[in-house]
C-alpha positions as CSV (number, residue, x, y, z in Angstrom):
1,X,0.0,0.0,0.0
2,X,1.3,3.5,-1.5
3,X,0.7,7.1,0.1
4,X,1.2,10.5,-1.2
5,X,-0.6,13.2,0.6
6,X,-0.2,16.8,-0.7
7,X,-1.8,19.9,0.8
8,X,-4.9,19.6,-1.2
9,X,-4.9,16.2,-1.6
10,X,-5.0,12.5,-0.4
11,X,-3.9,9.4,-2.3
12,X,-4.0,5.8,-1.3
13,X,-3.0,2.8,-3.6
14,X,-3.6,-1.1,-2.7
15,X,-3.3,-4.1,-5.0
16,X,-6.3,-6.1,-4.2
17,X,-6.3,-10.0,-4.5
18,X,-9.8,-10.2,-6.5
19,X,-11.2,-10.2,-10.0
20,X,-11.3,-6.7,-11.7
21,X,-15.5,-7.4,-11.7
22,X,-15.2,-8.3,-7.3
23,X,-13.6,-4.7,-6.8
24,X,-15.7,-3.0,-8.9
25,X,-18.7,-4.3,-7.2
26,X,-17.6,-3.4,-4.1
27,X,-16.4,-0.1,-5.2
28,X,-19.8,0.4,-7.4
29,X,-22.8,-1.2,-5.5
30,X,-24.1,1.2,-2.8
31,X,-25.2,-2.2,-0.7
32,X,-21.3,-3.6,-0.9
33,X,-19.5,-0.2,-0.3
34,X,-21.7,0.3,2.5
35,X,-20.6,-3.2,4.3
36,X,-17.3,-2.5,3.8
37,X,-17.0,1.4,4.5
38,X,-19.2,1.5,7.1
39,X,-22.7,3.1,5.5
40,X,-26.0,2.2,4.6
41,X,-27.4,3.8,1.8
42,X,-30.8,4.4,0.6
43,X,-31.1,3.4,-2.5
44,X,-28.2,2.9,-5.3
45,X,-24.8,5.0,-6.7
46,X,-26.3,6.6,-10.2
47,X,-24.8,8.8,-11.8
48,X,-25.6,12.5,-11.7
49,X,-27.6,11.5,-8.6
50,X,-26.9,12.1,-4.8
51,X,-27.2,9.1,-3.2
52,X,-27.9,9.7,1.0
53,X,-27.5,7.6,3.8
54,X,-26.1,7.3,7.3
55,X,-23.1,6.0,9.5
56,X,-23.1,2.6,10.9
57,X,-20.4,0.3,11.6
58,X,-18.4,-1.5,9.2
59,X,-19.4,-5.1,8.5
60,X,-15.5,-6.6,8.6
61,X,-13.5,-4.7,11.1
62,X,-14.8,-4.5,14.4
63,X,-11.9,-2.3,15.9
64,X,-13.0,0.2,13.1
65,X,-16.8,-0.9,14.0
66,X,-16.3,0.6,17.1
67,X,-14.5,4.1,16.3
68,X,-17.3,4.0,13.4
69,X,-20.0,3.2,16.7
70,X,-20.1,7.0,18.4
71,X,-20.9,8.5,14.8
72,X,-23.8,5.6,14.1
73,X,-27.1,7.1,12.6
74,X,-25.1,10.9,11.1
75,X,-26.6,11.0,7.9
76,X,-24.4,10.8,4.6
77,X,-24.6,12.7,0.8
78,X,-22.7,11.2,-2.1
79,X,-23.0,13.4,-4.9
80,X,-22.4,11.1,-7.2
81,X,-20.0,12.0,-10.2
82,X,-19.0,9.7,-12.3
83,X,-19.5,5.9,-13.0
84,X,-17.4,4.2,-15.7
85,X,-17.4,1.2,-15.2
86,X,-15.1,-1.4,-14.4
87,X,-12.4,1.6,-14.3
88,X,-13.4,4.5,-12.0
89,X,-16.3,5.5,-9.7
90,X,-16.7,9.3,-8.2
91,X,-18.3,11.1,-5.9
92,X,-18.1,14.7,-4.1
93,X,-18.5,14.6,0.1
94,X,-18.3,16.5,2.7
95,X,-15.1,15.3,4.5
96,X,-15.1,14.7,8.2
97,X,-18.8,16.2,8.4
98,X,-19.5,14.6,11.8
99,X,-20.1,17.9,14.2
100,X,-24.0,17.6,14.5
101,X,-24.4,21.6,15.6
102,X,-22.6,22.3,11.8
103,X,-24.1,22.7,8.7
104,X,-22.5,21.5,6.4
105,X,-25.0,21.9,3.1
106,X,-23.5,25.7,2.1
107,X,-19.7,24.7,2.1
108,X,-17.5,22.8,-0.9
109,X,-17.4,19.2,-1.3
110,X,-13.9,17.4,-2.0
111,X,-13.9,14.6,-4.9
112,X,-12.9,11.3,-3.9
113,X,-12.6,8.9,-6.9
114,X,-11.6,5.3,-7.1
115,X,-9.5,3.5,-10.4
116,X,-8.8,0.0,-11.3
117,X,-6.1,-1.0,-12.6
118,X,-4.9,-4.4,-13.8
119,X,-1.6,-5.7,-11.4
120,X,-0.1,-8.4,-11.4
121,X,-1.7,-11.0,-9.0
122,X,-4.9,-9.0,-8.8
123,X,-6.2,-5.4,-8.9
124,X,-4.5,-2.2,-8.0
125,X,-6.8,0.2,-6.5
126,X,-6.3,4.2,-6.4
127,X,-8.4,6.3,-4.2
128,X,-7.6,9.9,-4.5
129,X,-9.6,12.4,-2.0
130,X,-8.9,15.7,-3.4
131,X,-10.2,19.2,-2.9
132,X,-9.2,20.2,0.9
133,X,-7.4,23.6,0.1
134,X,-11.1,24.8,-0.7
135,X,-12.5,23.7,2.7
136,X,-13.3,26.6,5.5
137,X,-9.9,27.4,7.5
138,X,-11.4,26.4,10.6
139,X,-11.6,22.7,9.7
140,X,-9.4,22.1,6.8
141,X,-6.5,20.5,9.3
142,X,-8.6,18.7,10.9
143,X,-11.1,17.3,7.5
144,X,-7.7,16.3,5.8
145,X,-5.7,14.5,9.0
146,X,-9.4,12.3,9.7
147,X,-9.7,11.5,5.9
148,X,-5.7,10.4,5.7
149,X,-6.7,7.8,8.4
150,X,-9.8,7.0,7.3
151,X,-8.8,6.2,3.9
152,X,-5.8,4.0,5.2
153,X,-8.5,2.3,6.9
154,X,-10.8,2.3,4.3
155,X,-8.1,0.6,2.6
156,X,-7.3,-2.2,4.5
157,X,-11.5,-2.9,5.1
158,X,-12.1,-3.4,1.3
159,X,-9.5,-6.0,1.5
160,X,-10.8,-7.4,4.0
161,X,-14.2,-7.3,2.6
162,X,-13.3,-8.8,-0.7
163,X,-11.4,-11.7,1.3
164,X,-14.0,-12.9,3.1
165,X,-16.7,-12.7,0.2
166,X,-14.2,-14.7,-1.3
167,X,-14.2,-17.2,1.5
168,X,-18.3,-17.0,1.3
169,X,-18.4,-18.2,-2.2
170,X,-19.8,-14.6,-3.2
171,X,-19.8,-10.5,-4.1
């Protein structure tokens, strides 16, 4: 697993031990990304669409579960972007919108997209959260250092996710 981080931006890369069609799925199907990255969505990822939802515990981890556990039920917006498929999936978020007594609707989103790559042995996966210069002073630090972590979390759970579907016979 690679990092680069840059003022405005956040970049992860894992080679994932899976068919190019498992990641995608998990990357692409609001049902599997939810499991995995710890959301539960109301209805599916479309395209030009926001897709909303809320925080609950990831489905894989349960030392994540349980930092995930205090922000259960804080609703979620995916503004989704762009779906093409097997190769990259987009959205636009409000990073580390967890402070109940903040609204967040009236200030930028960042972009966080996800490409597949072919790799040897499996599938390389890039996740790129970028857009952070643009957020208020006030919580820019902050927004960027909780998305770092998250997204090396987030990293290690879609593994995990796509191991143990593997294990299950499915997704």
């Amino acid at each position: 697993m690679t990092q680069a981080t840059h003022q405005d931006r956040i970049e992860k890369t894992v080679v994932l031990r899976a068919s190019r069609e498992r990641v995608w799925n998990a990357i692409s199907d609001s049902a599997r990304f939810g499991a995995w990255f710890g959301m539960e969505f109301d209805g599916p990822f479309v395209a030009g669409q926001d897709a909303t939802g809320r925080i609950v515990p990831t489905q894989v981890d349960s030392k994540v579960a349980k930092m995930q556990e205090p922000h259960r039920g804080k609703p979620a917006l995916f503004r989704i972007e762009r779906i093409e498929p097997m190769t990259l999936f987009a959205f636009r978020w409000h990073p580390f919108a967890i402070d109940p007594a903040r609204n967040y609707d009236d200030e930028p989103m960042t972009l966080v997209t996800f490409e597949l790559e072919d790799a040897d042995g499996g599938v390389r996966l890039t996740i790129t959260e970028s857009g952070f210069a643009q957020l208020a002073a006030d919580r820019r630090e902050a927004a960027f250092k909780a998305n770092s972590g998250g997204w090396e979390h987030q990293s290690r759970l879609i593994a995990l996710y796509l191991d143990r579907a593997e294990g299950a016979g499915g997704s």
